[in-house]
C-alpha positions in Angstrom: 0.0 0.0 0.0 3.0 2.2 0.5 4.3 1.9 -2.4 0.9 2.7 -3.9 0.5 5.8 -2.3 4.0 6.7 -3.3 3.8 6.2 -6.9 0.6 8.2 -6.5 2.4 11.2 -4.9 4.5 11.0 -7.3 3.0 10.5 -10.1 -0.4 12.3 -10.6 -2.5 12.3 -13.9 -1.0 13.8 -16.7 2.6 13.0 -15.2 3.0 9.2 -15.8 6.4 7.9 -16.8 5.4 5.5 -19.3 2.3 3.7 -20.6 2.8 0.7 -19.2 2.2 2.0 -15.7 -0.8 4.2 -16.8 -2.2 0.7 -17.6 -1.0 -0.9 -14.6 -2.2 1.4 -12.0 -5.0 3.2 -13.9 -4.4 6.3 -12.6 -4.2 8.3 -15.2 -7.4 8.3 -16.7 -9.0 11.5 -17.5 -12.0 12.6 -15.4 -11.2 14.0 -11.4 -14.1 12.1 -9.6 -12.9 8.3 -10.5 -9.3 9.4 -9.6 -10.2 10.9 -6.4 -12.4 7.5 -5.9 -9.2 5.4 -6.8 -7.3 7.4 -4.0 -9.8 7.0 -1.4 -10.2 3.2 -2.6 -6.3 2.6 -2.3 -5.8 4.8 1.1 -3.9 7.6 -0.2 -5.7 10.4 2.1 -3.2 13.0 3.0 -2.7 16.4 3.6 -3.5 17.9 0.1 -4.7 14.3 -1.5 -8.0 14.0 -1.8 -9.6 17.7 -1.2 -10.4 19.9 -3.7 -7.2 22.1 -3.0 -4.8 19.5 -3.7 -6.4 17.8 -6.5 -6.9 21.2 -8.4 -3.4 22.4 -7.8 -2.2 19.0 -9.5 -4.8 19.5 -12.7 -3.5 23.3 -12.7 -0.3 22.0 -14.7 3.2 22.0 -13.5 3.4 25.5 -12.6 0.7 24.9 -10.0 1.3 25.0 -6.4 1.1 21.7 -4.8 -2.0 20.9 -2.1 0.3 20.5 0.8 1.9 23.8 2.4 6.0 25.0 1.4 7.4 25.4 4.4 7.9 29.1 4.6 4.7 30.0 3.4 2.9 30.6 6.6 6.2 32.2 7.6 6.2 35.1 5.3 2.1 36.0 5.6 1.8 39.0 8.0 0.2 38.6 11.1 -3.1 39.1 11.2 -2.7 40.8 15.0 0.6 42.6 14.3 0.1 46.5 14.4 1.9 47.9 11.4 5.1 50.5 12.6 4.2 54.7 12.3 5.7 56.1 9.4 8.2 58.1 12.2 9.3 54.6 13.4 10.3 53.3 10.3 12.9 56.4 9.3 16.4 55.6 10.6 18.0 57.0 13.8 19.1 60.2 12.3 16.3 61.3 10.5 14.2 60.6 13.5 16.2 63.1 16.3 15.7 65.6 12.6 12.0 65.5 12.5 11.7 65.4 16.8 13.2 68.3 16.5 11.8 70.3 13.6 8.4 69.5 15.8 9.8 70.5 19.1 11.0 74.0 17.4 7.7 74.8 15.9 5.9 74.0 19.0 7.9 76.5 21.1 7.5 79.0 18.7 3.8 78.7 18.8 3.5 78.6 22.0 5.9 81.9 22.5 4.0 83.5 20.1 0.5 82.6 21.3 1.8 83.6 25.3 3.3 87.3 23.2 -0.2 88.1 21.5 -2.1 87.1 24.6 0.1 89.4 26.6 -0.2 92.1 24.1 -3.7 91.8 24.1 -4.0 91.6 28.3 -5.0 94.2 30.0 -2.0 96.1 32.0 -0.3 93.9 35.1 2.6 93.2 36.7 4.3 90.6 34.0 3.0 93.4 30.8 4.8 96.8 33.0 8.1 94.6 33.5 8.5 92.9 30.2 6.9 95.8 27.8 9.7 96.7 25.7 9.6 92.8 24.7 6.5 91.8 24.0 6.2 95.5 21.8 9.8 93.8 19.7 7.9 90.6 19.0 4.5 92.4 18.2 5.5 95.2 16.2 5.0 95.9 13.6 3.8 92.6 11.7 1.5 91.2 14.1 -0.3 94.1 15.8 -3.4 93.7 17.0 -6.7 96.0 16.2 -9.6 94.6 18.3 -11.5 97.7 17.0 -12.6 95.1 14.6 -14.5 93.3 17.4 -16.3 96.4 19.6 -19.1 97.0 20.0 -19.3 99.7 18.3 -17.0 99.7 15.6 -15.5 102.8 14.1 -17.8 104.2 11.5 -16.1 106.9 9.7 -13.5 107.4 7.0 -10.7 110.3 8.3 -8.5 111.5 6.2 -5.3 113.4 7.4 -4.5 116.6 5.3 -1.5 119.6 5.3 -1.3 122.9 4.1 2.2 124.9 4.2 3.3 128.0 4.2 6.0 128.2 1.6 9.5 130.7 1.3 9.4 131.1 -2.6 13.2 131.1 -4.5 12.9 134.8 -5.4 12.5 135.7 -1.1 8.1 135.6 -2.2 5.8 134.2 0.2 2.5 131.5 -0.1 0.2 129.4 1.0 -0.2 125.9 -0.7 -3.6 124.1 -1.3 -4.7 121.2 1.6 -2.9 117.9 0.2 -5.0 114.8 1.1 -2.2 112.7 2.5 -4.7 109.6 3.0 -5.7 109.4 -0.3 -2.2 109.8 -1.8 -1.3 106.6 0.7 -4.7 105.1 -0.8 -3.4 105.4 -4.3 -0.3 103.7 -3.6 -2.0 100.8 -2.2 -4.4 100.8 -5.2 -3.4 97.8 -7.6 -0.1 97.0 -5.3 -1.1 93.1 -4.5 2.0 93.6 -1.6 1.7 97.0 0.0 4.7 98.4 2.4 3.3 98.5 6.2 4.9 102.2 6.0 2.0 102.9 3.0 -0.7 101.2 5.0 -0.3 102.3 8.5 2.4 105.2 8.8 0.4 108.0 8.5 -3.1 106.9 10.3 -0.9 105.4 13.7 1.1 108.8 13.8 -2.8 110.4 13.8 -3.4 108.5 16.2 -0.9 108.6 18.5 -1.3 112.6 18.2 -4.8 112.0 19.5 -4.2 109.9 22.3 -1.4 112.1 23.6 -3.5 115.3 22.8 -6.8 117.0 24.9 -9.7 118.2 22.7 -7.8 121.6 22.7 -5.0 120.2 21.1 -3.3 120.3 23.8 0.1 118.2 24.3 0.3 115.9 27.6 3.5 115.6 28.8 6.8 114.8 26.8 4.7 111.7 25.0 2.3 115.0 23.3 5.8 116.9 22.1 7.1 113.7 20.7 3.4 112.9 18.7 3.7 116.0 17.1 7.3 116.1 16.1 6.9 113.2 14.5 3.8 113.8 12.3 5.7 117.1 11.9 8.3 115.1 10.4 6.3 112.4 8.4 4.1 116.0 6.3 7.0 117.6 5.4 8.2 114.6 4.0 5.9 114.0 2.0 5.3 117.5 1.2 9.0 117.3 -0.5 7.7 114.3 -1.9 5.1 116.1 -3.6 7.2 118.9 -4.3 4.8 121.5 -2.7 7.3 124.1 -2.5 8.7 124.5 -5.9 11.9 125.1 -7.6 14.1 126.5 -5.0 11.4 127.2 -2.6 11.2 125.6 1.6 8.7 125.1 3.4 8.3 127.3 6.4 5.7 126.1 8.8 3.2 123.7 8.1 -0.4 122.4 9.4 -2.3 119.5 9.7 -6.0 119.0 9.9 -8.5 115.8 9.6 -11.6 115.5 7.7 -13.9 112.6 9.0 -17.1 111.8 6.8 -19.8 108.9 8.4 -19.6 105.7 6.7 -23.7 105.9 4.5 -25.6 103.4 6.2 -27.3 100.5 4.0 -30.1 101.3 2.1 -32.5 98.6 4.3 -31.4 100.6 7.6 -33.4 103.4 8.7 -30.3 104.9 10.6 -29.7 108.9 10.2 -26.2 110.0 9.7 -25.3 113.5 8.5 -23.3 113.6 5.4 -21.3 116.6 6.4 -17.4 116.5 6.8 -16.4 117.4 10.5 -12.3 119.1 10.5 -10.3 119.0 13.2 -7.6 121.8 12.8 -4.2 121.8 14.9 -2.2 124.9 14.6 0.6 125.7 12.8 3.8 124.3 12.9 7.0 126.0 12.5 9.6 123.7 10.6 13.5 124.1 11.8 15.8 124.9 8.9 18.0 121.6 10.0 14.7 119.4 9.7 13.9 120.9 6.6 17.0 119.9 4.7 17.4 116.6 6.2 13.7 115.8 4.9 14.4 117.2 1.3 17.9 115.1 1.3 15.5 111.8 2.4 13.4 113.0 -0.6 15.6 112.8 -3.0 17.4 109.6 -2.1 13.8 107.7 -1.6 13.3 109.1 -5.2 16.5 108.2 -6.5 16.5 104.9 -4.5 12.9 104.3 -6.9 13.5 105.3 -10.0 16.9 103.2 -10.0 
């Protein structure tokens, strides 16, 4: 029976060495159900012999698998309970410590800069009066913070900043220039420029308003922080007076002065709110403008128009 079952291992249908032993064994007869009855009849019920696996991987052809397992096979399939690695776990060593560290960076820096704004932000204590100067470094000037967006009442008026000068003419003549809208020169700048310079955006309106918050309704200066305000909107009109080149060939500018004009924002049509239309000013007095200033502005002129056009 042995050596049945061997020559049946051995040989299956399709596979027999010679015809002698196809008629001697009969075997190799075409049809699978009388050669799966001869095996069962003759005991040669194995692992693979005799199921449907094994019989169809011996009428596959030779390059068939055989019913029984390779050893190796069950070896190589994953593991139906194995957890498969991260994508960070499977980078070597190296580039590991890299990327821990790329994230450990970016979170402090997040973290630093979220603790800045909210301190920024805060009203005044103890940690804002000490560390001041620092948080202002971080904040200033590309992440300043207008929470006038959020009031309750936002602001609801477009002010414009304007300045007149009284002008020393080459030929020792006197005059008085026209009001130059300052705002709407800086609005035509920013008109069309897809990247606008914070100086075009917010030089001019912050130096307003730090006038305004230093100054009484008078126009009166408080304290050294009032004298500062106004040299320094002083400064930024006659620059851009020069710009403009308000006082003509030869000419300087002796004293100038600055006014706003605030109009109401119209209303929507669906609102019944009342607004008047009417511009209101608000006129500070005249400036007298140092010869020393003067020159240095008209030198910062020309090199900023220089500086452009090359």
């Amino acid at each position: 029976m042995s050596t049945a079952v061997d020559n049946f291992r051995v040989r299956p249908p399709g596979r027999c060495s010679s015809v002698a032993q196809v008629c001697e064994e009969g075997l190799c007869r075409a049809g699978g159900s009388e050669y799966r009855a001869r095996a069962h009849a003759m005991g040669a019920v194995g692992p693979g012999i005799g199921r449907r696996g094994g019989m169809d991987a011996y009428e596959a052809g030779p390059d068939a698998g055989h019913g029984r397992d390779e050893p190796g096979e069950a070896e190589g399939s994953p593991d139906a309970g194995e957890v498969p690695r991260p994508a960070l776990a499977a980078l070597s060593l190296p580039y590991q410590i890299g990327a821990a560290l790329a994230v450990a960076v970016v979170a402090v820096a997040a973290c630093v800069h979220l603790g800045m704004v909210f301190l920024h932000v805060a009203p005044s204590n103890t940690v804002t009066k000490e560390h001041s100067r620092t948080i202002d470094d971080w904040i200033y000037p590309e992440f300043e913070q207008n929470w006038k967006l959020f009031a309750p009442n936002p602001l609801q008026q477009n002010v414009a900043v304007e300045v007149r000068a009284d002008v020393r003419t080459a030929d020792g003549g006197a005059r008085t220039t026209g009001w130059y809208d300052l705002s709407a020169l800086d609005g035509k700048a920013i008109d069309g420029n897809p990247l606008p310079s914070h100086t075009q955006q917010n030089e001019l309106r912050r130096a307003w308003d730090f006038l305004l918050a230093t100054h009484d309704a008078q126009n009166r200066p408080s304290g050294l922080r009032g004298a500062l305000a106004e040299k320094y909107l002083r400064r930024i009109v006659v620059l851009r007076l020069d710009r403009e080149d308000a006082a003509g060939p030869g000419g300087t500018i002796d004293r100038v002065q600055v006014r706003s004009r605030s109009t109401n924002v119209r209303p929507p049509e669906w609102s019944q709110e009342q607004v008047p239309e009417t511009p209101t000013y608000r006129v500070l007095s005249w400036w007298s403008v140092p010869d020393g200033e003067e020159a240095a502005e008209a030198a910062g002129a020309a090199g900023a128009a220089k500086g452009g056009g090359s």
